[in-house]
LUMSE-196230 format. One line per 4 residues: number of its first residue (from 1); their letters; for each residue x, y, z of C-alpha. Coordinates in nm, 2 decimals, padded with zeros to 4 digits. Each point is the difference from the previous one (the first is absolute). Layout:
! LUMSE-196230
NUM> a> X/Y/Z; ...
//
This chain:
! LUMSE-196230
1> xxxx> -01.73/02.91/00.69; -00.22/00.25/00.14; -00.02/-00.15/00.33; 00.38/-00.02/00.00
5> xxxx> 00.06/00.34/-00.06; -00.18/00.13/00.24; 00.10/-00.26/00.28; 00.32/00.12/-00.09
9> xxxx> -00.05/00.39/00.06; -00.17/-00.09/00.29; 00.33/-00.21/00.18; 00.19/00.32/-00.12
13> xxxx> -00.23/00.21/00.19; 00.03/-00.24/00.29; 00.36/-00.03/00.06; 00.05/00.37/-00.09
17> xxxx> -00.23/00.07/00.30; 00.16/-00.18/00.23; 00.31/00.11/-00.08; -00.16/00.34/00.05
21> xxxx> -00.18/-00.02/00.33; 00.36/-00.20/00.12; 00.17/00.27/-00.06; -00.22/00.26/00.12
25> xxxx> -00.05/-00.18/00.35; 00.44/00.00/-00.04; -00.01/00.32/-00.01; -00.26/00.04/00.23
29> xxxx> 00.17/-00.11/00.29; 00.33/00.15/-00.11; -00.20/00.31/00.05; -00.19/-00.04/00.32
33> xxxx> 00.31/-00.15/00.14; 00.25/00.35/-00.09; -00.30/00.20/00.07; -00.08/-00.08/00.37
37> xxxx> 00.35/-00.05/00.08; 00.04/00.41/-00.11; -00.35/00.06/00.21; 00.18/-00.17/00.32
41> xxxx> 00.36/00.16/-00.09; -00.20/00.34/00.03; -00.18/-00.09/00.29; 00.30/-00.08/00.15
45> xxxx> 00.17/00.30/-00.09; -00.33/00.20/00.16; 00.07/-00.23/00.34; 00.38/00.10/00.01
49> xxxx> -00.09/00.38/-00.09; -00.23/00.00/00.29; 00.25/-00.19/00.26; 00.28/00.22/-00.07
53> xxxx> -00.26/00.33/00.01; -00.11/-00.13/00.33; 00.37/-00.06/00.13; 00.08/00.37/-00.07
57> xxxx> -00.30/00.14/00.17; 00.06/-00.25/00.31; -00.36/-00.13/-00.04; 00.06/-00.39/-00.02
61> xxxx> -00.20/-00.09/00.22; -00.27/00.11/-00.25; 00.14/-00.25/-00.26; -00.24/-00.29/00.02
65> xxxx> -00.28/00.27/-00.09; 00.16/00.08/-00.31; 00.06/-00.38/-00.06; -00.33/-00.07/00.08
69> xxxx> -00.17/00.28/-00.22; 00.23/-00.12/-00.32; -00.13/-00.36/00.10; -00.36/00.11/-00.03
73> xxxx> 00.10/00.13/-00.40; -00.19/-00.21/-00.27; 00.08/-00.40/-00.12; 00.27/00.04/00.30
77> xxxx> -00.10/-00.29/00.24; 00.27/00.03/00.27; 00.35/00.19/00.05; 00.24/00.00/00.25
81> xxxx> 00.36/00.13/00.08; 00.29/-00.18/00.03; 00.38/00.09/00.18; 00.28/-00.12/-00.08
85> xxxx> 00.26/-00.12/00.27; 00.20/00.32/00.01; -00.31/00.19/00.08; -00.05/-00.23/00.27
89> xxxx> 00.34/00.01/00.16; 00.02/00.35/-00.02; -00.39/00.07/00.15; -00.04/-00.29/00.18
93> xxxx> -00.33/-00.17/-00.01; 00.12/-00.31/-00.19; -00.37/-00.16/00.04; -00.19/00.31/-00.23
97> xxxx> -00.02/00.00/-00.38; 00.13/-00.35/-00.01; -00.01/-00.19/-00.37; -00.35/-00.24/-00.01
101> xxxx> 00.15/-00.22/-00.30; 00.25/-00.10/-00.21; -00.08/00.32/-00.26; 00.09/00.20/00.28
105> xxxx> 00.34/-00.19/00.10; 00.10/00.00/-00.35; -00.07/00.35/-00.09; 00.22/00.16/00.33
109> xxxx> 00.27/-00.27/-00.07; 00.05/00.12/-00.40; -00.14/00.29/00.00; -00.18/-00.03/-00.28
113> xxxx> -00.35/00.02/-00.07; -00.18/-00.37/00.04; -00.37/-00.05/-00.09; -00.23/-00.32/-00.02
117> xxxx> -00.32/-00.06/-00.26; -00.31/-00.21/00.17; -00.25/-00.04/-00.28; -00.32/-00.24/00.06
121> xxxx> -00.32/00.01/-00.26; -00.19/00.28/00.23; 00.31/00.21/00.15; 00.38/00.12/-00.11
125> xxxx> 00.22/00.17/00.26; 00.35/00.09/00.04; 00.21/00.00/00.29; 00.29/00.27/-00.01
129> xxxx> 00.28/00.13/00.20; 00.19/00.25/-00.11; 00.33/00.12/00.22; 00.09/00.35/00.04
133> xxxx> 00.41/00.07/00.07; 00.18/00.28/00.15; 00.08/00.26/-00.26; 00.00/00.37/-00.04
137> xxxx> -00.26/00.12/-00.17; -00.20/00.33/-00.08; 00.22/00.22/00.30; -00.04/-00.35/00.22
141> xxxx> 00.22/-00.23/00.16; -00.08/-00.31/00.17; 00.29/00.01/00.17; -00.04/00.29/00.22
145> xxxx> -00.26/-00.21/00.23; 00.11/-00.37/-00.14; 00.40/-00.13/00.12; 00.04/-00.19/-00.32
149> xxxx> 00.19/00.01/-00.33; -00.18/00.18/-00.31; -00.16/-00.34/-00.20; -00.05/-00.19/00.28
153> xxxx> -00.40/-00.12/-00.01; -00.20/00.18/00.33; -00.31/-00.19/-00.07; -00.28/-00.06/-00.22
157> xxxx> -00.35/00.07/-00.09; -00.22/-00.33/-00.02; -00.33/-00.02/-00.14; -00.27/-00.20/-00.14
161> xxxx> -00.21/00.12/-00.31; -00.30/-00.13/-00.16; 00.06/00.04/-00.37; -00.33/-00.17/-00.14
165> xxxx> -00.12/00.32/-00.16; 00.30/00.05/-00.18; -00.01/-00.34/-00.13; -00.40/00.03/-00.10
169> xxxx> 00.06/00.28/-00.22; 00.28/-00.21/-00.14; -00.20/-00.34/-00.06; -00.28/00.24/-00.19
173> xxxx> 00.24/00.12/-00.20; 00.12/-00.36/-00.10; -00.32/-00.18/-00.01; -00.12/00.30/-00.25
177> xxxx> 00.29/-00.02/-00.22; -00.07/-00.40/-00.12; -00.37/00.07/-00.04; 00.06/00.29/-00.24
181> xxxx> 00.29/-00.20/-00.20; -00.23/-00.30/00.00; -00.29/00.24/-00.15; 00.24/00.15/-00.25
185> xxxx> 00.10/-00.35/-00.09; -00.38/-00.08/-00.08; -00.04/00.29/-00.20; 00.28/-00.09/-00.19
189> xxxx> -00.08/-00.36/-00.08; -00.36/00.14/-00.10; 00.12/00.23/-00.25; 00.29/-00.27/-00.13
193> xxxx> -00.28/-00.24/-00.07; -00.16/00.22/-00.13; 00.25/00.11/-00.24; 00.10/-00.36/-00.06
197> xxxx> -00.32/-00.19/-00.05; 00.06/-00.04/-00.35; 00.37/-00.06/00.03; -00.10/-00.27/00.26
201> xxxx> -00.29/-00.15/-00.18; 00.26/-00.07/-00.30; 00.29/-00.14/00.21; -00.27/-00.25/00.13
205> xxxx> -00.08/-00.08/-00.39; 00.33/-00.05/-00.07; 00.12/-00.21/00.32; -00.26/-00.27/-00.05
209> xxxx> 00.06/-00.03/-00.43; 00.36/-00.01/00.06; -00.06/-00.29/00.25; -00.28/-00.11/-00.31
213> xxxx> 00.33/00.04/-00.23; 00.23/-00.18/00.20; -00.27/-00.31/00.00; -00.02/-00.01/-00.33
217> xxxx> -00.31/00.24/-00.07; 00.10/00.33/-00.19; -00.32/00.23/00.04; -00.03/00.38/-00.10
221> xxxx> -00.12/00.21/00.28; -00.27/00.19/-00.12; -00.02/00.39/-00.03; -00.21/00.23/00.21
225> xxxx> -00.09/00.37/-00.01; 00.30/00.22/00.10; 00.12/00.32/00.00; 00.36/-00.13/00.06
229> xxxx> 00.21/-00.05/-00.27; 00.26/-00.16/00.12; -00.20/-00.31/00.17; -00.14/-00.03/-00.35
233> xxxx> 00.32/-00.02/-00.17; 00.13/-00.26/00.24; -00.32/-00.22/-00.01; 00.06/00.04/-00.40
237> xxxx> 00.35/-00.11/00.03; -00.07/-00.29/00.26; -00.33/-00.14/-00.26; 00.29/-00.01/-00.27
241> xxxx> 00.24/-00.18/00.15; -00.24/-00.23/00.10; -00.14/-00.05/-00.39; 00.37/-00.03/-00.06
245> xxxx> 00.06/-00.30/00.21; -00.38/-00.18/-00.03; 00.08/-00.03/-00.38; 00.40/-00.05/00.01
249> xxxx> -00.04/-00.31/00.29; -00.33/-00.15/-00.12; 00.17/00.00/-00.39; 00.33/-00.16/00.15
253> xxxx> -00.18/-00.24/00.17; -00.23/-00.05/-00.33; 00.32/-00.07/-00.19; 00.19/-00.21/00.26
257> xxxx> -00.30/-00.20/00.03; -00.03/-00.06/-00.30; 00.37/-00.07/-00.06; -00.02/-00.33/00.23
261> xxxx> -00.32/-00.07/-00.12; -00.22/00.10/00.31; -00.36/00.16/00.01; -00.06/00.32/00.13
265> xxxx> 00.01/00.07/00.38; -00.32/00.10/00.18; -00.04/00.38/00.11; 00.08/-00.06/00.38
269> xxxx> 00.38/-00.13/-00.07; 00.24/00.26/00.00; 00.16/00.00/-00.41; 00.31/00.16/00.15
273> xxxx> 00.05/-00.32/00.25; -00.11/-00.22/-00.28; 00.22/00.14/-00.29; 00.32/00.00/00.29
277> xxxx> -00.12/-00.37/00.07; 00.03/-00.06/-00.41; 00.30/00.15/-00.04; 00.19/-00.19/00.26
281> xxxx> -00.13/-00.32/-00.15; 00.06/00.12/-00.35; 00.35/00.05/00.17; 00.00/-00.34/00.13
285> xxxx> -00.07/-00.16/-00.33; 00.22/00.18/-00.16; 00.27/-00.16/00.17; -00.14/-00.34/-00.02
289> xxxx> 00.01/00.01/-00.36; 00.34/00.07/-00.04; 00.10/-00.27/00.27; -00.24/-00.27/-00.20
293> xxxx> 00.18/00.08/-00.34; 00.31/-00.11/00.16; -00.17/-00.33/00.12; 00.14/-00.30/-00.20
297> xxxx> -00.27/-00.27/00.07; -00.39/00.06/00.02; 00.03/-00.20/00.35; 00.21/00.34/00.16
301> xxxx> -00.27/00.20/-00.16; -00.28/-00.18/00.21; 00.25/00.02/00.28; 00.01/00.40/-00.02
305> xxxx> -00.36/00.02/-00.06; -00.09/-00.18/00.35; 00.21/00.18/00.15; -00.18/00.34/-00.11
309> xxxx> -00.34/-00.15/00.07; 00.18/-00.08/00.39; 00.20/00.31/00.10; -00.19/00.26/-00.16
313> xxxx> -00.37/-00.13/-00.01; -00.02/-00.23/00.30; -00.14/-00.30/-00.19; 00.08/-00.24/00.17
317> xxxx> -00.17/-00.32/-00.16; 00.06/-00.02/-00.40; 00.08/-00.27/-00.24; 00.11/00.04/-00.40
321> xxxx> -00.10/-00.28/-00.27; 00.05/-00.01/-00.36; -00.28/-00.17/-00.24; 00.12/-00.10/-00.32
325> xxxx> -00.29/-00.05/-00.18; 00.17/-00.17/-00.34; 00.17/-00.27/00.23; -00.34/-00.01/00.25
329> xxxx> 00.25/00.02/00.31; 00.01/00.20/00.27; 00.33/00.05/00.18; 00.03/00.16/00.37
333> xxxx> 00.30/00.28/-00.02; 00.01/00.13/00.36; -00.25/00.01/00.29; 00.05/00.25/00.35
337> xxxx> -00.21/-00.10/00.32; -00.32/-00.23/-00.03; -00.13/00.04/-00.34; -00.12/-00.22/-00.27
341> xxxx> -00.32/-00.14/00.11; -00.11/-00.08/-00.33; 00.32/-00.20/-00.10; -00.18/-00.32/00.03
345> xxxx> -00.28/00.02/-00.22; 00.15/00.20/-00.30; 00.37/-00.18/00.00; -00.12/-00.27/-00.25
349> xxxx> -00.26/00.26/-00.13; 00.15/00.36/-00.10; -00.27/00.08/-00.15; -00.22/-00.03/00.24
353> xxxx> 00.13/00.33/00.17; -00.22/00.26/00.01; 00.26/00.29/-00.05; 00.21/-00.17/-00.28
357> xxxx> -00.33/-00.08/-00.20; -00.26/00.35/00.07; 00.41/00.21/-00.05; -00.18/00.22/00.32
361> xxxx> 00.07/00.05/00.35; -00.17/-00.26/00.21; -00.10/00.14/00.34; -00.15/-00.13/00.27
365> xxxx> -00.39/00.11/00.12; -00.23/-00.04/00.24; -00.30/-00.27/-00.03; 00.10/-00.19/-00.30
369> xxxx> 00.38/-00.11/-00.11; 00.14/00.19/-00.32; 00.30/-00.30/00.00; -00.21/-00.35/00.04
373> xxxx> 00.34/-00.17/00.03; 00.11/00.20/00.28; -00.05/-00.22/00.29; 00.04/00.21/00.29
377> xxxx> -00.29/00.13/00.17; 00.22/00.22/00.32; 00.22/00.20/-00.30; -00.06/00.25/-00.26
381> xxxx> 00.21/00.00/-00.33; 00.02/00.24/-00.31; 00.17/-00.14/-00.33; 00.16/00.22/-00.27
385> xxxx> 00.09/-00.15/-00.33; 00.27/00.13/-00.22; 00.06/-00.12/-00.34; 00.36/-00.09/-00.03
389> xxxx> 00.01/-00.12/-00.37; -00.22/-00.17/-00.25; -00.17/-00.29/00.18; 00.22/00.05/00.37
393> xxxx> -00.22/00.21/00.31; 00.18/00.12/00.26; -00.32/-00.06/00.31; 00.12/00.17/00.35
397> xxxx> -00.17/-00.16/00.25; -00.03/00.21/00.32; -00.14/-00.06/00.33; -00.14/00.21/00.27
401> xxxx> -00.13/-00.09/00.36; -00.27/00.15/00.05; -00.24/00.29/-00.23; 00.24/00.31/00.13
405> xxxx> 00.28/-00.11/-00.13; -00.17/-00.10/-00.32; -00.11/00.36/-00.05; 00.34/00.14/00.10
409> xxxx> 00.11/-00.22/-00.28; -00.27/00.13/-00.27; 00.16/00.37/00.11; 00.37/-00.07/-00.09
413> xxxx> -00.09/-00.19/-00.25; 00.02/00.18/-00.29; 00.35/00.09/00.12; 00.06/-00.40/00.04
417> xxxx> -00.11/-00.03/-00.36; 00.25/00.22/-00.13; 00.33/-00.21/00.18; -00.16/-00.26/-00.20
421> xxxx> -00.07/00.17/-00.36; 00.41/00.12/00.03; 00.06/-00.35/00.08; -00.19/-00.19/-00.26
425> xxxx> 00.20/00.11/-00.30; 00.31/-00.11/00.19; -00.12/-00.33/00.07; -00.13/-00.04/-00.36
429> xxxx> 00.36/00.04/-00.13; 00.13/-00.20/00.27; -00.30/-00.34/-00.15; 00.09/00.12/-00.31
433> xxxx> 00.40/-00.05/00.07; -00.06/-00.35/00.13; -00.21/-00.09/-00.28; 00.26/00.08/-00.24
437> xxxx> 00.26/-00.15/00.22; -00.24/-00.33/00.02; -00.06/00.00/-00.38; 00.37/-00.06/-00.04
441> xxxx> 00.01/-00.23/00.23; -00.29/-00.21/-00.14; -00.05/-00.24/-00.28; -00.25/00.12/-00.28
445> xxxx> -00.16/-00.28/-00.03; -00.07/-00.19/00.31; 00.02/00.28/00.29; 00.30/-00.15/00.17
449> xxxx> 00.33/00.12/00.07; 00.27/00.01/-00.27; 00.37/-00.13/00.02; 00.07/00.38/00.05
453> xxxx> -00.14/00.05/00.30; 00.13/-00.38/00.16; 00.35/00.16/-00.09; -00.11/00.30/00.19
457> xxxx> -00.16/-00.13/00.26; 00.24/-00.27/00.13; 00.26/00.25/00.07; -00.25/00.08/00.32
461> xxxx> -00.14/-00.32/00.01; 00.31/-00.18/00.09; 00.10/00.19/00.29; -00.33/00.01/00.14
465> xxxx> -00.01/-00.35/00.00; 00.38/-00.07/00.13; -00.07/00.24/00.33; -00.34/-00.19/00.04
469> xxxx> 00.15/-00.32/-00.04; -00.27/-00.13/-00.24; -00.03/-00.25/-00.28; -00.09/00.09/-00.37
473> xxxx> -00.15/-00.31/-00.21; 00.08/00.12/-00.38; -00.22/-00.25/-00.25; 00.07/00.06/-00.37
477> xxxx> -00.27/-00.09/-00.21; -00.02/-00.06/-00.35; -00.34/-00.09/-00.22; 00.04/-00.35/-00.18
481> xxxx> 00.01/-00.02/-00.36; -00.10/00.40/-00.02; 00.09/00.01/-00.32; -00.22/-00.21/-00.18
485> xxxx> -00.32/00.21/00.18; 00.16/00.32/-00.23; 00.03/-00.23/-00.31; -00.34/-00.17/00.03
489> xxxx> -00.23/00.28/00.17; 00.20/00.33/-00.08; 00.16/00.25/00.23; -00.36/00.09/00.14
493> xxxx> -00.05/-00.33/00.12; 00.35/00.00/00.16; -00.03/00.35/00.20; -00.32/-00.15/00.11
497> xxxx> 00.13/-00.35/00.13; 00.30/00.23/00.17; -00.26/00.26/00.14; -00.21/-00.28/00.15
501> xxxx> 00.39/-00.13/00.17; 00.02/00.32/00.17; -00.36/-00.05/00.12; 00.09/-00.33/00.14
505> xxxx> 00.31/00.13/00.14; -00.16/00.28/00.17; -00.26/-00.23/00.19; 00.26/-00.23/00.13
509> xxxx> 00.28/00.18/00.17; -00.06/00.32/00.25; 00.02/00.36/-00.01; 00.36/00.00/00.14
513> xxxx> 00.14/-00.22/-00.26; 00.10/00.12/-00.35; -00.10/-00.14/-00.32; 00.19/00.11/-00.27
517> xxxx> 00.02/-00.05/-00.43; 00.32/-00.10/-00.02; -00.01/00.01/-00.41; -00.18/-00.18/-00.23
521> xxxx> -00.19/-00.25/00.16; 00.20/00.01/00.29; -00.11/00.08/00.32; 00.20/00.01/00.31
525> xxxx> -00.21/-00.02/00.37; 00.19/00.15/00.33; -00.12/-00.18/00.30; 00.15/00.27/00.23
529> xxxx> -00.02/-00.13/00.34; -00.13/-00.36/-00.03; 00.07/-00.22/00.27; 00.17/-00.30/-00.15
533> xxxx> 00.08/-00.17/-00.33; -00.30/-00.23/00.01; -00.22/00.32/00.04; 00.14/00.12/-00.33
537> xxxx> -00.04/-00.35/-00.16; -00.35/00.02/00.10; -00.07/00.32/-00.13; 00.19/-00.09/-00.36
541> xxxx> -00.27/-00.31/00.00; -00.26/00.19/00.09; 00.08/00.24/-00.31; 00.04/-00.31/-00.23
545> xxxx> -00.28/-00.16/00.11; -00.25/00.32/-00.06; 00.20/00.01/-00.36; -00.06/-00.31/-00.10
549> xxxx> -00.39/-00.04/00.08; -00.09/00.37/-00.11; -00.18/-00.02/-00.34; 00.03/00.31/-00.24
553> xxxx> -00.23/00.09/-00.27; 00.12/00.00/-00.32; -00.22/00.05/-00.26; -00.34/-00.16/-00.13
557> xxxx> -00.07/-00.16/00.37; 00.37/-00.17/-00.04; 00.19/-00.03/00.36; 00.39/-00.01/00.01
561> xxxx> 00.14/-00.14/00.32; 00.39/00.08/00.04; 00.28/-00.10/00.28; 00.31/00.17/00.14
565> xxxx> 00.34/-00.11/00.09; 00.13/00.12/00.34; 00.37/00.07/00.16; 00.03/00.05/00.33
569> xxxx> 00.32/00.09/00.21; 00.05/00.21/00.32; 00.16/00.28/00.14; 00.22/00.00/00.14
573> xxxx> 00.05/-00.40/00.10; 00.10/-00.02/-00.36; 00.17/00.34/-00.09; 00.07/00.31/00.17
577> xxxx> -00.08/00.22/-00.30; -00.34/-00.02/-00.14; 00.14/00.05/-00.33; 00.16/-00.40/00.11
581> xxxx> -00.34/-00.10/00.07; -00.19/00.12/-00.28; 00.28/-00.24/-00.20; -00.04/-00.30/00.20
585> xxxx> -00.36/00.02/-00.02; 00.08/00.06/-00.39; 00.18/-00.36/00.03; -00.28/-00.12/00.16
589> xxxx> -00.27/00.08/-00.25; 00.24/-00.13/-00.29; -00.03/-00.32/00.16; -00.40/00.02/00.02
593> xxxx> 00.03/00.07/-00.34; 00.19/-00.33/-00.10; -00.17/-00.22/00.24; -00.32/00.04/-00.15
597> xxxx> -00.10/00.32/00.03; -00.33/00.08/00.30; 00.21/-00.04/00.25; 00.10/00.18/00.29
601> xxxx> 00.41/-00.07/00.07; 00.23/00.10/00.33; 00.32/00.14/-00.13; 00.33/-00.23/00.14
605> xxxx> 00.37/00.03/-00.10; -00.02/-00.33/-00.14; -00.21/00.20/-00.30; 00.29/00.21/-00.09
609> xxxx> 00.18/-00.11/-00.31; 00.26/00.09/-00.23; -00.30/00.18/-00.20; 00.04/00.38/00.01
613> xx> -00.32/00.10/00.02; 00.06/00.34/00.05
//
């Protein structure tokens, strides 16, 4: 500051000097110029006084004398006489006081004075001619000896002068005048800084803890002795303020942090930046969690959620899985990028992950692996795990490329944490609404579908399966002499021989098929998509086969072995409503059932009688 200050004074002195000494020199030559033209005008006037004197006292002949004598006067360097062509005419001698340059010319041509400035860096002079005119002046009249008109010019008076002196005393005058502004300027600045040291000395202070301030750092600056109150005052002022923000930013930032859950920032990172940063994301979230409350399905949820991690963190490699822990499964919901390098070694195995089972984040470090089912040795991951409901972990697998982008993820990521805290509740509700909707779809007893949800389910089911132009094998089965099991064992005995016909049902057809409890001991099987009729017979055998050999404990090291009846028909080669084939297959089994029952049986018209079955 101090430095500047006086720099500055100093340019003002500068410029105000030369606009000084430019002025002066201006002037200067204004002045020289008007002054030796009035010095040649009254040499001049001394020539013509002399001519006209000689005239009268017919003594020309003594005229170059008088010329010469004036010539000889100081700074004159040469002067000479000049006539004008009326003289001429009228005396003769046309060669005499001819005009040596243009000066000359011009001046007897206007009539006006006419002068010429040669300056070089040792010498000024001035040529001048200055015409005289026939008047009548003083008792005289030119025309008494000159045959011309009164105005008319008679000659002039030419003459070289060296006006160097003149211009000397001049220049000393200007060079003295800078020098003593250029003192007065010092003298000034001297006693300014001297004034101002203290003034100066707290600007300084202040500049560089307002930059501190702006960075983040609010320090005091400190008192020193002073007689002047006012400096005092401000300093008082400026340490309050500062007190005022240090506590009201670092307590905002204290309380936002601890809003989204986040530790406390280090001393070098500006609390104003990092509060603005928190807000905006507090903003962000905000808005996310009205959006998610209007999602209908935990899958859009997920969908808004990567979308977060992408467009306003940058992640670009993530991956969201669901352990159930009550059912042992493990069920990918949505992966972004490459991710999901442990997928092959805890699919089979949920509980082998790391995250689910420790309920911490899993990061990775250097010289050891904190994930021993991570198999990628060129990528870094970090894991959170967030507790969706009893027994279900929500694990968020992301993936980084190299170490700086895992630490830029371990700086946002208290803010990533907080999407997913807002989200988990949502998704909760949404499990929870599926459960519900599952429980009354299921059968109590065995796990399967119910007739509620076959009624349900067709409505899609059937359309799906019309546009795909695909085949539906429907087998009705029905246990043999099920009855007698709840009249000999009890009703225990008979959930458990159905329970263990679920299990066998459950092994034999695949995950896209349904298997439903049709009532009683009624089941009904959708083969949706089977190739063929022969591939659905096959199946049904398959089932009755397994049935008949399976061997269920009863009681006191007693085995029951029981069969099952089977109807098959297909959709649509023998209805175009399911609701058709579920009868015909209906037929079908009623003929098992009076052929001997353990039997597998193809519905065919010729099965239809006069019977109302239904």
């Amino acid at each position: 500051m101090r430095k500047k200050f006086t720099f500055q004074y100093l340019l003002i002195g500068v410029v105000l000097t030369i606009l000084v000494t430019t002025l002066s020199l201006y002037n200067l030559r204004n002045t020289n110029l008007k002054s030796s033209i009035q010095n040649a005008q009254v040499i001049a006037n001394v020539v013509k006084s002399g001519l006209t004197s000689h005239m009268i006292n017919g003594n020309m002949n003594q005229v170059d004398t008088f010329i010469n004598s004036v010539a000889s006067m100081k700074n004159i360097e040469e002067l000479w006489l000049i006539r004008s062509d009326l003289v001429k005419k009228q005396f003769g001698k046309e060669e005499l006081r001819k005009p040596k340059d243009e000066i000359d010319v011009k001046a007897i041509k206007t009539g006006e004075l006419q002068y010429e400035l040669n300056e070089s860096f040792t010498k000024t002079s001035m040529r001048v001619t200055v015409p005289y005119t026939s008047i009548l002046e003083n008792g005289i009249d030119c025309n008494k000896c000159h045959n011309v008109e009164y105005g008319d010019t008679l000659g002039a008076v030419s003459l070289k002068m060296d006006i160097s002196d003149i211009k000397q005393v001049g220049l000393e005058i200007t060079y003295l005048t800078p020098v003593l502004i250029l003192i007065s300027i010092f003298i000034i600045i001297v006693l300014a800084r001297k004034n101002s040291e203290h003034y100066i000395l707290v600007l300084d202070k202040l500049a560089k803890n307002i930059k501190l301030a702006i960075a983040g750092r609010f320090k005091e600056v400190p008192h020193e002795s002073s007689k002047n109150n006012e400096m005092d005052a401000l300093i008082d002022d400026y340490n309050k303020l500062m007190s005022t923000f240090r506590d009201t930013s670092l307590d905002i930032e204290r309380r936002l942090q601890g809003f989204i859950g986040q530790k406390a920032n280090s001393s070098h990172i500006n609390p104003l930046e990092k509060s603005k940063d928190i807000i905006k994301n507090l903003s962000n979230l905000y808005q996310f969690k009205k959006e998610i409350e209007l999602d209908n399905t935990k899958n859009e949820i997920y969908e808004r959620l990567a979308q977060v991690f992408k467009n306003q963190f940058g992640i670009k490699n993530f991956a969201f899985f669901e352990i159930d822990y009550s059912k042992n499964k493990m069920s990918i919901e949505k992966t972004v990028g490459n991710s999901l390098y442990c997928k092959h070694n805890i699919s089979e195995e949920p509980e082998l992950c790391r995250c689910a089972r420790t309920k911490n984040d899993v990061v990775s470090v250097d010289y050891h692996d904190s994930c021993p089912y991570f198999q990628k040795d060129d990528k870094f991951h970090y894991c959170l795990n967030v507790e969706i409901s009893k027994n279900v972990y929500l694990i968020i697998n992301f993936i980084c490329d190299s170490k700086i982008q895992l630490e830029e993820l371990k700086d946002k990521i208290s803010f990533v944490k907080s999407y997913i805290n807002e989200a988990a509740p949502s998704i909760e509700v949404k499990i929870s609404m599926n459960a519900l909707q599952e429980s009354a779809f299921e059968d109590g007893l065995t796990g399967l579908y119910n007739r509620k949800f076959l009624d349900e389910h067709t409505k899609k089911l059937v359309p799906q399966t019309r546009r795909e132009n695909l085949n539906i094998g429907v087998l009705l089965l029905d246990m043999d002499h099920f009855k007698a099991v709840n009249d000999e064992y009890g009703h225990d005995i008979g959930d458990k021989v159905l329970k263990e016909l679920a299990r066998i049902l459950n092994e034999s057809v695949r995950e896209s098929d349904l298997i439903i409890r049709y009532g009683g001991e009624e089941f009904i099987v959708l083969l949706v998509g089977v190739n063929s009729e022969e591939d659905a017979l096959n199946v049904a055998k398959k089932i009755a086969k397994k049935v008949r050999e399976n061997e269920i404990d009863v009681y006191a090291g007693n085995k029951l072995k029981k069969t099952v009846s089977i109807g098959l028909s297909m959709f649509p080669q023998d209805s175009t409503s399911l609701e058709g084939v579920i009868k015909n297959a209906d037929i079908a089994l009623y003929e098992a059932k009076n052929s001997g029952r353990d039997k597998v049986v193809r519905f065919h018209e010729s099965q239809i009688t006069s019977v109302d079955l239904f």
